[in-house]
C-alpha positions as CSV (number, residue, x, y, z in Angstrom):
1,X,219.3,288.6,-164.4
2,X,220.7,291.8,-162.7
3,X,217.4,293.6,-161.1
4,X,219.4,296.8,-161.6
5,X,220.1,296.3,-165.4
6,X,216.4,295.4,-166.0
7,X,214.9,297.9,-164.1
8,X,216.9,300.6,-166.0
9,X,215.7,298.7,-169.7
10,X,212.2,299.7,-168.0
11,X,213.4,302.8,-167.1
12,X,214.7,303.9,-170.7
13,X,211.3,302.0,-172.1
14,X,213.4,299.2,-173.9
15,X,211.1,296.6,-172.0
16,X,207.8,297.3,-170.4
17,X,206.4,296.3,-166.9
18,X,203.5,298.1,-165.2
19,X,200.3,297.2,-164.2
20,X,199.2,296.4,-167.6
21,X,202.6,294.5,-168.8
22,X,203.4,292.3,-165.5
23,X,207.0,291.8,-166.6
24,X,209.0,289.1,-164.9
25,X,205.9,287.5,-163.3
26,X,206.4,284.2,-162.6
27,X,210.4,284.6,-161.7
28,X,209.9,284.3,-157.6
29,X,211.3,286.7,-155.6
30,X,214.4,288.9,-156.6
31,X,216.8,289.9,-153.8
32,X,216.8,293.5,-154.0
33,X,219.1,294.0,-151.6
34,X,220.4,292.0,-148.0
35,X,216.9,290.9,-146.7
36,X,214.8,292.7,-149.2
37,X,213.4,291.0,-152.2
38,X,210.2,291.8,-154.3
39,X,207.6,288.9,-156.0
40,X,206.6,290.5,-159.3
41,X,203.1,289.8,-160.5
42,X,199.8,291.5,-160.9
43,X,200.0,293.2,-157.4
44,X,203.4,292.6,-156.0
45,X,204.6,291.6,-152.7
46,X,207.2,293.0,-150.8
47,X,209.4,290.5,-148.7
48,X,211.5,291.9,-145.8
49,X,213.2,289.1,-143.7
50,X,214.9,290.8,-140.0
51,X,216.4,289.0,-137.1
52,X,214.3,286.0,-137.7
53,X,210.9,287.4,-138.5
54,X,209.5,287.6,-142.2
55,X,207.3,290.6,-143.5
56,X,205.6,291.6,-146.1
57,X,204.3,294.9,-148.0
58,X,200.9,293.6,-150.0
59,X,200.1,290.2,-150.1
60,X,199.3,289.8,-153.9
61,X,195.6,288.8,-156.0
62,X,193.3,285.9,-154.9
63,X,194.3,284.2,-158.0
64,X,197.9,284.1,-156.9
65,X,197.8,283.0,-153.4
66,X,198.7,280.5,-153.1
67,X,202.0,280.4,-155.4
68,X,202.8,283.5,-153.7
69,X,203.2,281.7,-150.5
70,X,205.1,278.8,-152.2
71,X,207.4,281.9,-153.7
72,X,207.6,283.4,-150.1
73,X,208.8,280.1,-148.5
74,X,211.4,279.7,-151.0
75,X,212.8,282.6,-150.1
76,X,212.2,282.6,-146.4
77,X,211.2,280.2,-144.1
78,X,211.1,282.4,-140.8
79,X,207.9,283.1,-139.2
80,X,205.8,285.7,-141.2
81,X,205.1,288.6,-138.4
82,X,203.8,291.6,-140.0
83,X,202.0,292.3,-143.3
84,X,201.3,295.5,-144.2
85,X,198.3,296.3,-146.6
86,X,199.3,299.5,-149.1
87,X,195.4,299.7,-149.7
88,X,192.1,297.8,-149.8
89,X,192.2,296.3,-153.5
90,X,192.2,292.7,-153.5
91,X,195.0,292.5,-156.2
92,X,197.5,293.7,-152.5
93,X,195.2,291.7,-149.9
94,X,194.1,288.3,-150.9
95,X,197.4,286.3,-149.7
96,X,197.0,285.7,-146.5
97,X,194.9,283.0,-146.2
98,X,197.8,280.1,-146.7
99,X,200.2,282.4,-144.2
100,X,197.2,282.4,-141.9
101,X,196.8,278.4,-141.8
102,X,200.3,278.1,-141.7
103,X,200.4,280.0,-138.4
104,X,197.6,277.9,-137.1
105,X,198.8,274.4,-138.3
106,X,202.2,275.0,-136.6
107,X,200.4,276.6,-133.2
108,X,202.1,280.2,-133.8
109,X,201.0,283.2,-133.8
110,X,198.6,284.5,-136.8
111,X,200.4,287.3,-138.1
112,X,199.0,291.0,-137.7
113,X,197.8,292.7,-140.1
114,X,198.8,296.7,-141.0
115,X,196.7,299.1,-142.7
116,X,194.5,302.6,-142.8
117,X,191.4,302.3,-141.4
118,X,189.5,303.2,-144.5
119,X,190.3,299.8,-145.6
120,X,187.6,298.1,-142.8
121,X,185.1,300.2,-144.3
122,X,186.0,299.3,-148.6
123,X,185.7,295.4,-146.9
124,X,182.1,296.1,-145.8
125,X,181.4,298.2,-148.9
126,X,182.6,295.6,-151.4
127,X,180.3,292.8,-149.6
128,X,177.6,295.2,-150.7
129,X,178.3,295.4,-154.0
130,X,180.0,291.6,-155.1
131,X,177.5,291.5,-157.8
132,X,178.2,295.0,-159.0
133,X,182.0,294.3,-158.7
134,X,182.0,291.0,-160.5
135,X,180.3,292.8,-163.5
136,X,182.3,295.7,-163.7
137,X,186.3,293.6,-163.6
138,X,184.5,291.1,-165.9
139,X,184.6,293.4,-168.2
140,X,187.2,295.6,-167.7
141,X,189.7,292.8,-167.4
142,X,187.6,290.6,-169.8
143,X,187.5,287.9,-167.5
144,X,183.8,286.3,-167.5
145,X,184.2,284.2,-165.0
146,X,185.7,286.1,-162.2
147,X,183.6,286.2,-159.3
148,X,184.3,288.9,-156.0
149,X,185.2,287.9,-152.9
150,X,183.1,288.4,-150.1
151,X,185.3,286.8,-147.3
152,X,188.3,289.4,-146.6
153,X,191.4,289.4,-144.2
154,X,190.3,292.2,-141.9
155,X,193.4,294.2,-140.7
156,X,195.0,294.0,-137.1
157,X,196.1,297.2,-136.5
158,X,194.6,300.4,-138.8
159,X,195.7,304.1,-138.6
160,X,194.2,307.3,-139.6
161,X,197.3,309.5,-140.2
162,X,200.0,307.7,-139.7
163,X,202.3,305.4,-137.8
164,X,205.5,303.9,-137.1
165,X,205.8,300.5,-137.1
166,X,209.8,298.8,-135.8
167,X,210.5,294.8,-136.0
168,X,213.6,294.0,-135.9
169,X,216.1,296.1,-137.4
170,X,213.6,297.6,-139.8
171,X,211.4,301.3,-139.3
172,X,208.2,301.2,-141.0
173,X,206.8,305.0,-141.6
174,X,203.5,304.7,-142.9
175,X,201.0,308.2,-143.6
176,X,197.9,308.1,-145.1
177,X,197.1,309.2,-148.9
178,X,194.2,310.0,-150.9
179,X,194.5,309.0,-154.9
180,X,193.5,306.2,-156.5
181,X,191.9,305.4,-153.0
182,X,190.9,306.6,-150.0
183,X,192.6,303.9,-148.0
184,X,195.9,304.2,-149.1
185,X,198.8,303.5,-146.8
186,X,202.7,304.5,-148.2
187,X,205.5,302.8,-146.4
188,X,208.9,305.0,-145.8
189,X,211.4,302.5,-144.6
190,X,214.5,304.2,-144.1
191,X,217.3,301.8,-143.3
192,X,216.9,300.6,-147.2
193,X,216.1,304.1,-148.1
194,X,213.5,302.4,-149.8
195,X,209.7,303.8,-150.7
196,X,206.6,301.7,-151.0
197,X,204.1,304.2,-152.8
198,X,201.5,301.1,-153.2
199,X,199.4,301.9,-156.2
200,X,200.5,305.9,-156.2
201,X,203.0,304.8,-159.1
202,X,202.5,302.0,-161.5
203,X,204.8,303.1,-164.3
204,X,201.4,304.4,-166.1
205,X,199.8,307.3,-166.0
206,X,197.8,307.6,-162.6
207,X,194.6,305.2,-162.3
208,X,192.5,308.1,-161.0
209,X,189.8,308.3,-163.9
210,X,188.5,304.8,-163.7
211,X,184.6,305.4,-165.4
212,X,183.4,301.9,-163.4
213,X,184.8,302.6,-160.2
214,X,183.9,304.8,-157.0
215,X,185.5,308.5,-156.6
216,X,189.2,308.6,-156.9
217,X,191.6,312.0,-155.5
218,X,193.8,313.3,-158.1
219,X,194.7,316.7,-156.3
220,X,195.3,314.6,-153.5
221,X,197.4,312.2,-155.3
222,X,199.6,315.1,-156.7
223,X,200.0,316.2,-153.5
224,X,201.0,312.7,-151.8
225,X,203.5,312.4,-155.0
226,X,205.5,315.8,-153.9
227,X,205.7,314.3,-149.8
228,X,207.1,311.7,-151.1
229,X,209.5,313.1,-153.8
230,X,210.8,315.1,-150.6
231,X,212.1,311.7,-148.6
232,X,214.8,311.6,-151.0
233,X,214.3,307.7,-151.5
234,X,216.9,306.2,-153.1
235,X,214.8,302.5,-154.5
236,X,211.1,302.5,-155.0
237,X,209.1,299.2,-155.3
238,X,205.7,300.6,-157.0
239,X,202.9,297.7,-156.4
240,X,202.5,297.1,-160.0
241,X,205.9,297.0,-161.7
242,X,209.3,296.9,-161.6
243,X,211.7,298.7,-158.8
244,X,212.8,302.3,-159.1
245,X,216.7,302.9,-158.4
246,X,218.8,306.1,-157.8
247,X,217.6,308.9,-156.1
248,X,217.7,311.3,-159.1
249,X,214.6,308.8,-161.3
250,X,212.9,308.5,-158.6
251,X,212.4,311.9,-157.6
252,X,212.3,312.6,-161.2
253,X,209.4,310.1,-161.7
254,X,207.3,311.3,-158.3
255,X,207.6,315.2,-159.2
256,X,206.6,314.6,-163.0
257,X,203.7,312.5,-162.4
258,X,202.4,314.9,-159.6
259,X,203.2,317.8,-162.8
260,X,201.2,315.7,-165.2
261,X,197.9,315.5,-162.4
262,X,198.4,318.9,-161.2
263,X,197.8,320.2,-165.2
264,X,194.8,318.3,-165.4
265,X,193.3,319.2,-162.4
266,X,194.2,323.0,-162.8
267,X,193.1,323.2,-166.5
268,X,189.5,321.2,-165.1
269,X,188.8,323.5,-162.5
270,X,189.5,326.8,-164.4
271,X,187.1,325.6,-167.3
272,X,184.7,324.3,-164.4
273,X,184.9,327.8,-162.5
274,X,184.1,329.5,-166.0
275,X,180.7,327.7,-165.8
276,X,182.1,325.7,-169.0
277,X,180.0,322.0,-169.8
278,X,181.5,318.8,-168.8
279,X,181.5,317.8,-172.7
280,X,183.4,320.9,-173.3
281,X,185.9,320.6,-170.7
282,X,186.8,316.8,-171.6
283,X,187.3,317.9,-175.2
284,X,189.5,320.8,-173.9
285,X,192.0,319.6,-171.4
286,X,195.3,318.1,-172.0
287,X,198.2,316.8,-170.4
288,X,201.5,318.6,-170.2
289,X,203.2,318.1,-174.0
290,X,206.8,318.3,-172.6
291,X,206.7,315.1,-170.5
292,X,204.2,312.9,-173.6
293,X,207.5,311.0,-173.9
294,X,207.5,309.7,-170.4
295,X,207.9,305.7,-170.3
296,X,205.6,306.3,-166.8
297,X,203.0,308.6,-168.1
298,X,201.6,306.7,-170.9
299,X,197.7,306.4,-171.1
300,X,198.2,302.4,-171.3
301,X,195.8,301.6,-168.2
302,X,193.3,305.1,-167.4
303,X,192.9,307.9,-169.6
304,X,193.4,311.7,-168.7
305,X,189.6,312.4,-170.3
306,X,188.3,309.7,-167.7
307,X,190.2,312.1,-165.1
308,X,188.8,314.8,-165.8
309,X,185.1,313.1,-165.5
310,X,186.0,312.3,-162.5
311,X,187.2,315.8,-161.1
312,X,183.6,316.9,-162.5
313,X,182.0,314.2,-160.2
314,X,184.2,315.2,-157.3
315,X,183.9,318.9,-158.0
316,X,180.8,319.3,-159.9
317,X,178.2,317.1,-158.9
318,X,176.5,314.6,-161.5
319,X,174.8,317.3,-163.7
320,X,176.9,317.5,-166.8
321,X,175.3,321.6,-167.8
322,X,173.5,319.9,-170.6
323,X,170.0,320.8,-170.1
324,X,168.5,318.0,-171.6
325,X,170.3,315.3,-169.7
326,X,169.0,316.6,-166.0
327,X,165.1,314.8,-166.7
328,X,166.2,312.3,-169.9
329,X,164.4,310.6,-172.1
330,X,164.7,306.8,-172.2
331,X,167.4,305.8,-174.6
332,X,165.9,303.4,-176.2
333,X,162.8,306.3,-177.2
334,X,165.3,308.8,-177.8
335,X,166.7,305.9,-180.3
336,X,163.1,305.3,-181.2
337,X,162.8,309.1,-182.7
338,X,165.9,309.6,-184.1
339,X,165.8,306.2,-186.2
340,X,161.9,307.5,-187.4
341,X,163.9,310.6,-188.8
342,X,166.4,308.9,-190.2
343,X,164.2,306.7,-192.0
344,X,164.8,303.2,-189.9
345,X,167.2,301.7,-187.5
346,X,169.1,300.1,-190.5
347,X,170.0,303.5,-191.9
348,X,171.6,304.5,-188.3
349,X,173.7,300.9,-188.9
350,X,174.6,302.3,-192.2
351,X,175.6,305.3,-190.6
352,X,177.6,304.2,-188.3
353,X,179.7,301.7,-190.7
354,X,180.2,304.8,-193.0
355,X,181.2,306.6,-189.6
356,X,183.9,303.9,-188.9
357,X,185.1,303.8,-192.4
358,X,185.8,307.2,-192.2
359,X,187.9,307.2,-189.5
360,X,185.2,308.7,-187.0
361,X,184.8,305.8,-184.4
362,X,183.3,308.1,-181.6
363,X,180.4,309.2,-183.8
364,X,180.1,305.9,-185.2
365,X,179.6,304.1,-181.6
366,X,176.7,306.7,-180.8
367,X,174.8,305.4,-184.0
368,X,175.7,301.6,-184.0
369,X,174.1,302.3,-180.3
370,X,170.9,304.1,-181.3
371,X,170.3,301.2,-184.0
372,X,170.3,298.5,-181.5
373,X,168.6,300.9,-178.9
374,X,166.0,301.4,-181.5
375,X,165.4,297.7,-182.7
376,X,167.0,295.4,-180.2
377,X,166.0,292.1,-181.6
378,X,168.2,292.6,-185.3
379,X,170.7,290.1,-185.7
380,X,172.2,292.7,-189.0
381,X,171.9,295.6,-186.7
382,X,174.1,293.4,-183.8
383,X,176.6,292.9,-186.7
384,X,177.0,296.4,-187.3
385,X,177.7,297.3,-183.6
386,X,179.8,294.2,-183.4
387,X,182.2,295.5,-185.8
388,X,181.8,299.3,-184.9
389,X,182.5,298.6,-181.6
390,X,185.7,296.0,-182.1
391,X,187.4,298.5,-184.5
392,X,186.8,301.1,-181.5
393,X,189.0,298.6,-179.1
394,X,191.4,298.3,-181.4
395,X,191.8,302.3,-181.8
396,X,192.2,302.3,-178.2
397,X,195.5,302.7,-176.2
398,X,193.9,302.0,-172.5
399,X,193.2,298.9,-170.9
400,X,190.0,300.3,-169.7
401,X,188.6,301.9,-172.9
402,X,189.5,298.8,-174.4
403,X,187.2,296.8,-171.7
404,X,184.1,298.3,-172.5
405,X,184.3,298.3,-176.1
406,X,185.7,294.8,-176.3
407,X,182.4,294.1,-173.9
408,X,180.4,295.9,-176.0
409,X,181.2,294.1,-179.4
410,X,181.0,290.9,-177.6
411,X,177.5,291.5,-176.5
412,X,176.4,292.2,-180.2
413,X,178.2,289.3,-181.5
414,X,176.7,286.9,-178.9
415,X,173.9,288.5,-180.4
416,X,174.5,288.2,-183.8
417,X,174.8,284.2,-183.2
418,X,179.1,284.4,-183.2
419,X,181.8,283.9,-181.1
420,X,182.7,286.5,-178.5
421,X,186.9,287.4,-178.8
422,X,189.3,286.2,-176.8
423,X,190.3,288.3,-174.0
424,X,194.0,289.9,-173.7
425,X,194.6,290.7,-170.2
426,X,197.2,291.4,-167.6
427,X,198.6,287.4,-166.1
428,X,197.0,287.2,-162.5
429,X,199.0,284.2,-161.6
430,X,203.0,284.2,-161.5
């Protein structure tokens, strides 16, 4: 296969591949260009081979690590020197465990490590919060097994702004960048004219809503997205999909992207300035009309209300401007009350169903939920939620929407004594 011809079939949206769709995942690595190939998969890995040494630009999932070294060596066999870390998710920096025992096995030296210093600090953070972290991918990848790491290859060397990094015949330029992460490192490496944006482009609209994860930067992002539309790059590996090639897309696909965040953000802030609620601005915003058609900008992954949630939360603070949500009730006796008017927990079920039938799934979740909140214990009740909150997933065009409401249904149907779905998520191993 010709990595050019596919990558424009991604380009013109004949084929997908992004972080949800992993593409040619499993194919090894493809030779991008002399002594530059790129391992597809969920997080992919960067290979750079220069007078004799190997290095690499993320090191892939914890899942994959070991056939990404067994990919690696098929391609190279020279000493791995350098690996650079684009940021501190462990989809980019769980594979170097079997490059790390090779080095020792063969009485070498273990290769150094390359990232912002942020990422130390994620490291201790996510020790803190395995349990937490286990819960939350479980279910947004619908994975019930998956359990955190807690044991992480600390980097070498860590910057703060940035730094150049020569081996070989290859210039590493890496600066710091706030989006998705704090800890984000992009990679400018000129003699390929190539750019290594990390997790700043995944051929979705930007993952900078995320409603189960920790703050995320998308003014920053925007503004990361223009420095690097000015470099003039002429290939782009994302790490989640397929390459980028010829100057002209991939200016085209930094400057539209950082368009599409910097409408959100500006549209947020106005309504927030204006004193306007956080349930008013959600429902208001929208993104740009003119680029809806964009194969890259497609709400597929996050969601452009989830960013605006989290603009509140950077912005705003955690008060919504709904009075009656600064001291709460309990749920379930706010549940309790409602049910009492409505003449019985079953008659919110009812509700809800007639809700769903009608085509009004967000209205019908907030009922099916004050049924069970209401009387916990009803096997018909968890039916009724079950199948509220499935036809919800169904509706829903994000991976992460689609998480909780899948999670959700699955809860009620445990419940209910039935079978919990089967889950439809991105291949971690390729």
């Amino acid at each position: 296969m010709d990595i050019r011809d596919y990558a424009d079939r991604i380009w013109r949206g004949e084929q997908n591949d992004n972080i949800v769709h992993t593409g040619m995942n499993g194919s090894g690595v493809v030779d991008i260009a002399d002594g530059l190939g790129w391992l597809p998969g969920f997080g992919n890995v960067v290979t750079f081979r220069t007078r004799g040494e190997l290095l690499l630009f993320d090191t892939g999932n914890p899942a994959a690590a070991q056939k990404t070294h067994e990919r690696v060596r098929e391609w190279s066999g020279d000493p791995l020197t350098t690996a650079f870390y684009s940021h501190g998710h462990i989809d980019h920096v769980m594979g170097m465990g079997p490059f790390d025992a090779e080095a020792e096995r063969g009485g070498g030296l273990r290769p150094q490590v390359v990232a912002h210093e942020a990422v130390r600090d994620r490291f201790d953070r996510y020790v803190l919060t395995a349990g937490y972290n286990s819960v939350i991918n479980q279910r947004q990848f619908q994975l019930p097994d998956l359990r955190w790491p807690t044991e992480y290859r600390h980097p070498d060397v860590t910057f703060r702004d940035g730094l150049s990094v020569t081996r070989g015949e290859l210039t590493f330029e890496l600066f710091h960048a706030k989006g998705e992460t704090d800890d984000a490192a992009v990679a400018w490496v000129p003699e390929h004219r190539l750019l290594l944006p990390g997790d700043l482009f995944i051929w979705l609209t930007p993952n900078c809503g995320n409603p189960q994860k920790v703050q995320r930067y998308p003014r920053e992002w925007a503004h990361a997205l223009r420095r690097m539309a000015a470099l003039g790059a002429e290939i782009m590996i994302p790490s989640h999909g397929a390459p980028v090639f010829g100057a002209e897309r991939v200016h085209q696909a930094l400057t539209e992207t950082a368009e599409w965040l910097e409408s959100i953000v500006e549209q947020t802030l106005a309504l927030l300035n204006e004193g306007a609620r956080l349930d008013d601005i959600v429902h208001a915003v929208r993104p740009p009309a003119h680029l809806a058609d964009r194969v890259y900008l497609q709400a597929k992954y996050d969601e452009p209300e989830f960013i605006v949630r989290n603009l509140w939360r950077l912005y705003g603070g955690w008060y919504d401007g709904n009075p009656a949500h600064l001291k709460p009730a309990p749920d379930a006796e706010l549940a309790r009350a409602v049910a009492a008017l409505a003449g019985g927990a079953p008659k919110l079920a009812d509700a809800a169903r007639q809700a769903m039938e009608n085509g009004d799934l967000r209205l019908a979740v907030h009922l099916a939920e004050m049924a069970i909140q209401a009387d916990p214990q009803s096997a018909a009740l968890h039916t009724v939620r079950a199948e509220v909150y499935a036809a919800r997933a169904a509706a829903e065009p994000s991976l992460m929407a689609t998480g909780v409401y899948t999670w959700a249904a699955d809860e009620s149907r445990r419940a209910a004594g039935q079978e919990a779905a089967a889950p439809s998520v991105p291949r971690l191993i390729g």
